[in-house]
SEDO-689681 format. One record per residue: x, y, z of N, C-alpha, C in turn; residue number from 1. Coordinates in Angstrom, 1 decimal. Each point is the difference from the previous one (the first is absolute). Example, Ala and Ser with C-alpha at 12.3 -4.5 7.8 and 13.67 -1.06 7.14 Angstrom:
<recs>
nc1 13.2	nc2 -5.7	nc3 7.8	cac1 -0.9	cac2 1.2	cac3 0.0	cc1 0.9	cc2 1.2	cc3 0.0	resi 1
nc1 -0.4	nc2 1.1	nc3 -0.7	cac1 0.9	cac2 1.1	cac3 0.0	cc1 -0.8	cc2 1.1	cc3 0.8	resi 2
</recs>
This chain:
<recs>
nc1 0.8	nc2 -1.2	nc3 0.0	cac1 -0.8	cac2 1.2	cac3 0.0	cc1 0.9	cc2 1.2	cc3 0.0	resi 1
nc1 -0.3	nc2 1.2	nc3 -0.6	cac1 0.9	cac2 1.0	cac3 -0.2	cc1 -0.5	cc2 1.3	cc3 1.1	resi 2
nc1 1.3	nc2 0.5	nc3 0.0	cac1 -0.5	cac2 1.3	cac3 1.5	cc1 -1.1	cc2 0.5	cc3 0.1	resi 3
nc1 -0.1	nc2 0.4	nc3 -1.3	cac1 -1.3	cac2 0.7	cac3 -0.6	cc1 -1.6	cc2 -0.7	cc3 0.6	resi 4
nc1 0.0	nc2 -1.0	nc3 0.0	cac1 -0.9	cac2 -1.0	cac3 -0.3	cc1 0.0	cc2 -0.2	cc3 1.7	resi 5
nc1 1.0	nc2 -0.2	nc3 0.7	cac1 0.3	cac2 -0.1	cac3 1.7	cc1 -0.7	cc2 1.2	cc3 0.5	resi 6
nc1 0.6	nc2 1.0	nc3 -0.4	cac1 -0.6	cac2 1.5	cac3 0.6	cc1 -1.4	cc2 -0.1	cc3 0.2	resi 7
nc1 -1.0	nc2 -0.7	nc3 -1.2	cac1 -1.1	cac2 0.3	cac3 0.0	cc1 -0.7	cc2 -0.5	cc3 0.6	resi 8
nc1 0.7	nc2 -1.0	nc3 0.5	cac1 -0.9	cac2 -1.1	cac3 0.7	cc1 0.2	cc2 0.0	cc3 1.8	resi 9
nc1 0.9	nc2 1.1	nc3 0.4	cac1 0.5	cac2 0.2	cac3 1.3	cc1 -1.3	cc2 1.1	cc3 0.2	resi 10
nc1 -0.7	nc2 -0.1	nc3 1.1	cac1 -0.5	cac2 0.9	cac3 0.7	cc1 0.5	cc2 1.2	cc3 0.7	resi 11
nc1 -0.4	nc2 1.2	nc3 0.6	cac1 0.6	cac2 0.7	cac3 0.8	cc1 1.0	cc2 1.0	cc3 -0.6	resi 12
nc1 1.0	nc2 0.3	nc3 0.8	cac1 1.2	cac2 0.3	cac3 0.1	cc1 0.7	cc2 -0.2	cc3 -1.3	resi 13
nc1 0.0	nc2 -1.0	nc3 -0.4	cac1 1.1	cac2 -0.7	cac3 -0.8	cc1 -0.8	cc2 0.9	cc3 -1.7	resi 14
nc1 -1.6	nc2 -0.4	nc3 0.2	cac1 -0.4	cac2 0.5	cac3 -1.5	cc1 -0.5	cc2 1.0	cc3 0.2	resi 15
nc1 0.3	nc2 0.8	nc3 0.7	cac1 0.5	cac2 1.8	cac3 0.1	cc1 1.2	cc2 0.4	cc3 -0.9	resi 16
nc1 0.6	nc2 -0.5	nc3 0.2	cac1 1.4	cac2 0.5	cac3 -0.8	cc1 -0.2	cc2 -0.3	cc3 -1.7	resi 17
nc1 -1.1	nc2 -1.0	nc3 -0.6	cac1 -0.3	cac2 0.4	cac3 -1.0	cc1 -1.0	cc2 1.4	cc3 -0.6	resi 18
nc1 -0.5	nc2 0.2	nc3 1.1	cac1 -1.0	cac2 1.6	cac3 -0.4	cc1 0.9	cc2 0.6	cc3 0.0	resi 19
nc1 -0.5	nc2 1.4	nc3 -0.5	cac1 0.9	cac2 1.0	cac3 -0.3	cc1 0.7	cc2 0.6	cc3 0.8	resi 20
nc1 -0.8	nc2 0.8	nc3 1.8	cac1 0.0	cac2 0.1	cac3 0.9	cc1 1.8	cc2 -1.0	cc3 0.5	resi 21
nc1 -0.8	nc2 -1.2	nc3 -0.1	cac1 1.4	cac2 -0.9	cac3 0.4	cc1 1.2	cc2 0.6	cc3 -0.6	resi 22
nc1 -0.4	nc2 -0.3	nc3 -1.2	cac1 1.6	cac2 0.4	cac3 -0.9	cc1 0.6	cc2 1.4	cc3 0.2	resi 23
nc1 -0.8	nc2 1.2	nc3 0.4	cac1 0.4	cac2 0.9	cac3 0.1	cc1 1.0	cc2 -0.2	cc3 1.5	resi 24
nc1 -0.3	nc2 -0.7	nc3 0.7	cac1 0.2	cac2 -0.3	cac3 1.8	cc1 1.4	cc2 -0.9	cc3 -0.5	resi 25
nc1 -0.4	nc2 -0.9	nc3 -0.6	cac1 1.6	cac2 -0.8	cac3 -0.4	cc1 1.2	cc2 1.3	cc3 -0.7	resi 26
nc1 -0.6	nc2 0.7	nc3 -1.0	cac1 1.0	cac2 1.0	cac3 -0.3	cc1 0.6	cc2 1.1	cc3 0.9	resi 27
nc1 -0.7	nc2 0.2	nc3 0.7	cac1 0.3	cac2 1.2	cac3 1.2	cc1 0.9	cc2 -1.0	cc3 0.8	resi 28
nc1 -0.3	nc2 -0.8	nc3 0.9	cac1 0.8	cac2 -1.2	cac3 0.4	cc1 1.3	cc2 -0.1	cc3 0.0	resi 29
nc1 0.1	nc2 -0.5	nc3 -1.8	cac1 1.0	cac2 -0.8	cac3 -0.5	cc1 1.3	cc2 1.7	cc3 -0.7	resi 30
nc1 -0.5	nc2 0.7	nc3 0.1	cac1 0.8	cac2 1.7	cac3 -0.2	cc1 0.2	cc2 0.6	cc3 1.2	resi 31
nc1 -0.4	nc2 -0.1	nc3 1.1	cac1 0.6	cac2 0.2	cac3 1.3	cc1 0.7	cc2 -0.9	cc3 0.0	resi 32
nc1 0.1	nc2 -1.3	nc3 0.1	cac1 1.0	cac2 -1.2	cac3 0.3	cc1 1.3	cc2 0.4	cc3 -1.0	resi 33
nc1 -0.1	nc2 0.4	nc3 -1.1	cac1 1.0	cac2 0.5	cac3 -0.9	cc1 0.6	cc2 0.9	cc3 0.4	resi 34
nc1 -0.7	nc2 0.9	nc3 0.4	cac1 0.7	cac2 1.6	cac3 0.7	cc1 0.8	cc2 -0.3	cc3 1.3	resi 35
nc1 -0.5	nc2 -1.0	nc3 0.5	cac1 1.2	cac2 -0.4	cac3 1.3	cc1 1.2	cc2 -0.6	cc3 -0.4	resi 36
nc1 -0.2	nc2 -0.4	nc3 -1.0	cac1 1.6	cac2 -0.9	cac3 -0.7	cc1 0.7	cc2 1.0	cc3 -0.5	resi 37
nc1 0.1	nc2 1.1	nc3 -0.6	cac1 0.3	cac2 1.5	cac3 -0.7	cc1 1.2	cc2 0.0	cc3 1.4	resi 38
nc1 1.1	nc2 1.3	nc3 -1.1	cac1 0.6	cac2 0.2	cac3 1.0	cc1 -0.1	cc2 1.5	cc3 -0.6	resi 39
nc1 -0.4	nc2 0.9	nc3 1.3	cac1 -0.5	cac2 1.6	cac3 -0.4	cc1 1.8	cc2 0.7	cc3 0.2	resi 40
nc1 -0.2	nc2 0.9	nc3 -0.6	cac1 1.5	cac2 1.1	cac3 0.1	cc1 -0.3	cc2 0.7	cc3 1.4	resi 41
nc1 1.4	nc2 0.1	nc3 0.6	cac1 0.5	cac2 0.8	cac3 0.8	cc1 -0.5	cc2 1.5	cc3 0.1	resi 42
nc1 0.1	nc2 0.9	nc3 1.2	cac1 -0.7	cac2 1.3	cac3 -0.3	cc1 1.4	cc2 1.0	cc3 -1.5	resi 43
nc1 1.4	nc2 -0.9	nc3 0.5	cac1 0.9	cac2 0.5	cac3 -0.6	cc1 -0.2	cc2 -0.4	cc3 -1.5	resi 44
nc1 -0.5	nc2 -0.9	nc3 -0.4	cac1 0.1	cac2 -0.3	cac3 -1.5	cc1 -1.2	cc2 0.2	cc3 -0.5	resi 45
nc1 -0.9	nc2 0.4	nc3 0.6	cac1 -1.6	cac2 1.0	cac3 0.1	cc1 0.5	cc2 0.9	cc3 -0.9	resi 46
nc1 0.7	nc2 0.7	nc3 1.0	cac1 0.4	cac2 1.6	cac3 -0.1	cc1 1.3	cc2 -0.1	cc3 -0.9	resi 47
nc1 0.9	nc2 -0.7	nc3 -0.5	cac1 0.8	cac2 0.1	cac3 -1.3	cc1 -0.8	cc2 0.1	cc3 -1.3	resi 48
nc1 -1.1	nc2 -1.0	nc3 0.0	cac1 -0.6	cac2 -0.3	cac3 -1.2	cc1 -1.0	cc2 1.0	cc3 -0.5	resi 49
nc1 -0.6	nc2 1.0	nc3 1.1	cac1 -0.9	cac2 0.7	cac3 0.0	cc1 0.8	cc2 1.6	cc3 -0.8	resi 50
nc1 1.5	nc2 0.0	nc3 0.9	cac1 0.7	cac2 1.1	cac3 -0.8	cc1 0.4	cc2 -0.4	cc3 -1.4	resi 51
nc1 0.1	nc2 -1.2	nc3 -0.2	cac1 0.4	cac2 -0.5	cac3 -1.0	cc1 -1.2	cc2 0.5	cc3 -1.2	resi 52
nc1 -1.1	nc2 -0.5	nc3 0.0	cac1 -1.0	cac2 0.2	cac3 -0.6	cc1 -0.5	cc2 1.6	cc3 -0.3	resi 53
nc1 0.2	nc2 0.7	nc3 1.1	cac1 -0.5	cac2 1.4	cac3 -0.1	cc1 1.5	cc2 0.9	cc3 -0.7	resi 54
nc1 1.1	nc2 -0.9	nc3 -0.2	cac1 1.0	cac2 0.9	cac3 -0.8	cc1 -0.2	cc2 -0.9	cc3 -1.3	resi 55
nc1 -0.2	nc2 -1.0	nc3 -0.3	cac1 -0.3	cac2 -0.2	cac3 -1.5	cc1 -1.0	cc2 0.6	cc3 -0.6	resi 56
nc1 -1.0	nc2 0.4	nc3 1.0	cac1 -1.6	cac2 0.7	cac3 -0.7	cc1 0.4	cc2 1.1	cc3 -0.4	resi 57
nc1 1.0	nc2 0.9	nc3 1.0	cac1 0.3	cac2 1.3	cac3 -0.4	cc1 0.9	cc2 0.3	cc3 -0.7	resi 58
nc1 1.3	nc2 -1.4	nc3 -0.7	cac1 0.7	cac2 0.5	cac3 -1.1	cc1 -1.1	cc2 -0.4	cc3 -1.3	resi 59
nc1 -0.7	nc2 -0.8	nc3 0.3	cac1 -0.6	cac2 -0.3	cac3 -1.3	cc1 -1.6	cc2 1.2	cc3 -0.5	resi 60
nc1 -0.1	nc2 0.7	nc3 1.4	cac1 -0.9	cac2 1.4	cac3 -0.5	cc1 0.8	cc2 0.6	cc3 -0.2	resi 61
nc1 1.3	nc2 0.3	nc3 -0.5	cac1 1.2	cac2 1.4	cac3 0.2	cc1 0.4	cc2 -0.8	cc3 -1.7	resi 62
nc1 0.3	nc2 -1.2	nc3 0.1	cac1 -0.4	cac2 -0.3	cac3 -1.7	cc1 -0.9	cc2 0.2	cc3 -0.8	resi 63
nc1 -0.9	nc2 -0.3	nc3 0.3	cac1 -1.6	cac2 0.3	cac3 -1.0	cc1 0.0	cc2 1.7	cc3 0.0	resi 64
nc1 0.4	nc2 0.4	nc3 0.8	cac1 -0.4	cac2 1.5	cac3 -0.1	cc1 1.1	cc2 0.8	cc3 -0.7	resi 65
nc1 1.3	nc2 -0.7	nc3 0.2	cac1 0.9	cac2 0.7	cac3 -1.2	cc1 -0.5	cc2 -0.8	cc3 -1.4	resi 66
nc1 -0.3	nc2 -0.9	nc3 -0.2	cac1 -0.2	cac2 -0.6	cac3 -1.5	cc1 -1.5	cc2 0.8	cc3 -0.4	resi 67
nc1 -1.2	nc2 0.2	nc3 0.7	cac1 -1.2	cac2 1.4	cac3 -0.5	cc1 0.6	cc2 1.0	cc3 -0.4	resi 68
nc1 1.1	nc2 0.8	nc3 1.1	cac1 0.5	cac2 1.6	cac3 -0.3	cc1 0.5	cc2 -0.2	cc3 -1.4	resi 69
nc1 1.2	nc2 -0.9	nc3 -0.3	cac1 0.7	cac2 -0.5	cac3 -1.5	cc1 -0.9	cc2 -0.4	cc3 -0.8	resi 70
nc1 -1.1	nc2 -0.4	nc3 -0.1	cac1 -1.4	cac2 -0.7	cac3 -0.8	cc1 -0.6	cc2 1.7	cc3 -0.6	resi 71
nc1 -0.2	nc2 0.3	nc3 1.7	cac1 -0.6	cac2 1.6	cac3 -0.2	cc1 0.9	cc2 1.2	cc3 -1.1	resi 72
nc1 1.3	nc2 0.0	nc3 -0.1	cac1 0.6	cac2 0.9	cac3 -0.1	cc1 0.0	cc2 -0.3	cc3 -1.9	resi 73
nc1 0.3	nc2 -1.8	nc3 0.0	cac1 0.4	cac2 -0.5	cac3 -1.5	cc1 -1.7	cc2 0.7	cc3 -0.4	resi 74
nc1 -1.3	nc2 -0.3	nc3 0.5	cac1 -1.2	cac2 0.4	cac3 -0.4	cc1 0.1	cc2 1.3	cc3 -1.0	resi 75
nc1 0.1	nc2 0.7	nc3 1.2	cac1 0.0	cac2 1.3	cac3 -0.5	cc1 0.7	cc2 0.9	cc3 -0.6	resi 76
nc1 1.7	nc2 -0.7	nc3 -0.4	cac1 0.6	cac2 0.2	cac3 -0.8	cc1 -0.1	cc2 -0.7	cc3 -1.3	resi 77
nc1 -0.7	nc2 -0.9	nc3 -0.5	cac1 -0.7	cac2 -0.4	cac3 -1.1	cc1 -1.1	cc2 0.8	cc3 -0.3	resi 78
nc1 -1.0	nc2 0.5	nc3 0.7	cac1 -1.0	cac2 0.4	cac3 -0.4	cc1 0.0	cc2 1.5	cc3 0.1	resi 79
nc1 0.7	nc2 0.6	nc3 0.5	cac1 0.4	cac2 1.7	cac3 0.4	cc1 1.0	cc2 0.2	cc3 -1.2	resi 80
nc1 1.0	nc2 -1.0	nc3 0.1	cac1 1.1	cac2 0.5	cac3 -1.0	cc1 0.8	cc2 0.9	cc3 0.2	resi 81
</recs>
């Protein structure tokens, strides 16, 4: 007989976990049990990664905004003449 076919025939508890209800309760469950195996960063590698991130955002707005001005300037020296 296949799980499937077992599940349905278990009363209770057991054919809860095929409703939806259930499965949402097995997913919540089984992703907390995951989150405890995780190994989280340090407040120190928190806080590298976070400067880390907030100085790539800001060279890469400090590029886009010099490649518009140069975009801007080629514009209007094509079309101004």
């Amino acid at each position: 007989m296949e799980n499937s076919q077992k599940r349905k025939s278990l009363p209770g508890v057991a054919a809860g976990f095929d409703s939806v209800t259930g499965k949402i309760r097995r997913f919540v469950s089984d992703t907390m049990a995951e989150l405890g195996r995780c190994t989280w960063p340090n407040r120190q590698q928190l806080f590298e990664s976070t400067v880390l991130v907030v100085v790539a955002i800001a060279v890469l707005a400090i590029f886009v905004a010099g490649v518009d001005w140069i975009a801007g300037l080629l514009i209007r020296w094509i079309t101004l003449g």
